[in-house]
N, C-alpha and C positions, 0 to 999 in steps of 0.2 A: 646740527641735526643728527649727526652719527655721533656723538658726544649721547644724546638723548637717546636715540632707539640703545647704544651698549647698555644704558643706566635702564633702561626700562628690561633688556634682556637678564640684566644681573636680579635685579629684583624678583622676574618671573620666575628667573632659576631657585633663589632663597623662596617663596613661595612653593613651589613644586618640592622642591627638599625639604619644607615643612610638612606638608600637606602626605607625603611618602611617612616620614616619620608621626605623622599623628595616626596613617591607616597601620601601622606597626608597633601601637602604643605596647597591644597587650604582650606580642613577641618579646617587646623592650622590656617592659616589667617585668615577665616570666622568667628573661635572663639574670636581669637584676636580684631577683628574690633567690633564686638557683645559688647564683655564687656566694649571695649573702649566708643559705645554709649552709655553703660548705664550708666558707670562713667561719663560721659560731662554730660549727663541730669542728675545725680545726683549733680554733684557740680555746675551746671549752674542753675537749676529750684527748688535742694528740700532743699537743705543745705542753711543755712542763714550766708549770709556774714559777715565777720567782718573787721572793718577799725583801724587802729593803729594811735594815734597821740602821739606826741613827742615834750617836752619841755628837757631845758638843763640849767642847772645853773653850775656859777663858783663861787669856795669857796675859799678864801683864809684869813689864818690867821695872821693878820698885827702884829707886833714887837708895842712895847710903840713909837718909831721911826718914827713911819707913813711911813718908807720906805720897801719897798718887799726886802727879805734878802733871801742868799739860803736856811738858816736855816728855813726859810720859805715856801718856794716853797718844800722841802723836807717833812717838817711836814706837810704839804696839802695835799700832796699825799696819805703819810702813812694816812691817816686820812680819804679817801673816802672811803672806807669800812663802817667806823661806820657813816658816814653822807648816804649812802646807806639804811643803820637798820634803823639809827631815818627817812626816808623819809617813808618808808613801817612800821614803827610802828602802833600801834592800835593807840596812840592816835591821829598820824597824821591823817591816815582814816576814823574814828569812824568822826574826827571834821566835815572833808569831806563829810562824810555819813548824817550828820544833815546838814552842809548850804547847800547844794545840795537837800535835799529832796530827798536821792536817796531810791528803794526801796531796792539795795542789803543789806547785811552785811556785816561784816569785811574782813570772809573767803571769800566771792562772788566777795567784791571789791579787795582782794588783791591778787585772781587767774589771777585781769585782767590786774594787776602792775607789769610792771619789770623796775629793776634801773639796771643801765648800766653803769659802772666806768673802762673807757677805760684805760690801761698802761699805768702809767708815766703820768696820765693827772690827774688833777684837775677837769675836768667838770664831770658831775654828769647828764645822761642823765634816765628822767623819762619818759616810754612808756605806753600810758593807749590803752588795746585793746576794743571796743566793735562793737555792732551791730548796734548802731546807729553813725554817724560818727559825728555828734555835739557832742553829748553826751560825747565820746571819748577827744573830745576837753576838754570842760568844766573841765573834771573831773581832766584833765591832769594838767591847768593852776593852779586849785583849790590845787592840790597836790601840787605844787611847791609853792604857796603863804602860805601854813599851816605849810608843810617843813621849809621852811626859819626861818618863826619866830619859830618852833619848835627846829632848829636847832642852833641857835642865843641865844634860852633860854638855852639849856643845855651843848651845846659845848664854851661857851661864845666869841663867833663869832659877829665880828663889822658886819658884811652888808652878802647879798647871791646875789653874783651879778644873772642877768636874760643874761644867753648867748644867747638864743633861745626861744620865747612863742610859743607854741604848737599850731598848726594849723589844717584845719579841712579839712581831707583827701577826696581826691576825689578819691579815687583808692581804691577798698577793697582788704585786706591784706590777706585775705583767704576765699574760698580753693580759689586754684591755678587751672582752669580747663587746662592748659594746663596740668600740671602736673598728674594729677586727670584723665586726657584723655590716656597721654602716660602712667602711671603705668597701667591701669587698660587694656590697649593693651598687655603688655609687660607680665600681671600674667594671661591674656585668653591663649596668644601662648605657657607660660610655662604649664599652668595647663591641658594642651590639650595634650601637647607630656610628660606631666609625666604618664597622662594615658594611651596611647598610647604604653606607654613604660611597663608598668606596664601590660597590655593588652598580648605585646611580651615575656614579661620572665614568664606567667603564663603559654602564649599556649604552651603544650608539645606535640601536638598532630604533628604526621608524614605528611609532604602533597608532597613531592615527592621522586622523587627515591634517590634525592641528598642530602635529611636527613636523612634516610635508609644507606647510606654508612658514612653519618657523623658520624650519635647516636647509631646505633646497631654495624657500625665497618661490614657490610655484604654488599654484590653484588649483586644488585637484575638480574632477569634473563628473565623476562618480563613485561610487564605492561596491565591488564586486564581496559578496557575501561569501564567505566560506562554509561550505555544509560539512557537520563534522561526521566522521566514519563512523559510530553508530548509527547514527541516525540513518544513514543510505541503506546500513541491513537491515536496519527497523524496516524500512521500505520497502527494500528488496521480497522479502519475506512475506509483507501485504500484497506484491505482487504476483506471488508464484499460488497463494491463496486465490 
């Protein structure tokens, strides 16, 4: 029996904390919509875009034979990992850093590098991110032209074929204001009804007769009206008339 009456207290509470959140729908939504504007004007107007370009090269290492052997296609593979390292090396970048006149440095330029060596595949794709979307270009093309012959020196690699030259993005790669709009919707309507909630299991205070027989377990036996203080000078007033 007191197994039953807790389960049926839990449930009345989820009820009540529903029922609180449905009479606060529109407060919840106003919040919601609120930070959704301000997230769109932040990633649409203060946040500076960034655009990603992307070149792709294929490596492979030929036999004395001149012919492609599995032995081959196999050792290419196992092998994109370390042509990954020598692509993002210092001294590929650093080279990159002087024929470009760029002003980053090493760590600046290679936060904005990622190599990408899909499964079971030989291509080797190089992604440069920045704020300028030429710029993103150039650096991308320059990486893969330093690469090659850096790679060629130390892996003793005949050729770096060119799969793909990196092109100059018309579409900025972040933020996302979609995204940016619906998250910042989505953490106004949570951050409303956590306080709301939070609001609810603080108040302990008694406001009718029907939480008087829930929390004290008593019957109450009347109900005394409270007249509120307008209303007594509304009175007053009628009586001095």
């Amino acid at each position: 029996m007191e197994n039953q009456k807790r389960n049926d207290e839990i449930e009345i509470d989820l009820l009540e904390v529903f029922h609180i959140l449905i009479s606060r729908i529109l407060l919840i939504l106003s919040a919601g919509v609120f930070l959704a504007l301000v997230c769109f004007a932040i990633s649409k107007f203060i946040i500076t875009p960034t655009y990603k370009s992307t070149t792709k090269i294929y490596i492979l290492n030929k036999s004395e034979s001149q012919s492609v052997t599995y032995s081959d296609v196999q050792m290419g593979t196992q092998l994109t990992k370390d042509y990954a390292e020598l692509i993002s090396s210092r001294y590929v970048l650093e080279e990159v850093i002087q024929i470009l006149s760029l002003e980053e440095d090493y760590d600046e330029l290679r936060g904005m590098v990622s190599v990408d060596t899909p499964a079971d595949t030989r291509i080797v794709s190089i992604t440069v991110e920045n704020t300028d979307p030429v710029q993103a270009m150039n650096i991308a093309n320059c990486i893969r032209e330093a690469a090659s012959n850096h790679i060629q020196n130390v892996m003793d690699i005949e050729a770096v074929n060119v799969v793909e030259t990196a092109n100059m993005p018309m579409e900025k790669a972040s933020p996302s204001v979609v995204m940016w709009t619906l998250a910042g919707g989505a953490i106004g309507v949570f951050l409303l009804c956590v306080i709301i909630l939070i609001q609810y299991l603080l108040d302990d205070t008694i406001k009718s007769s029907e939480d008087v027989e829930k929390y004290l377990g008593l019957s109450t036996l009347a109900l005394i009206p409270v007249m509120e203080e307008g209303n007594g000078k509304k009175k007053k007033g009628k009586k001095r008339r």
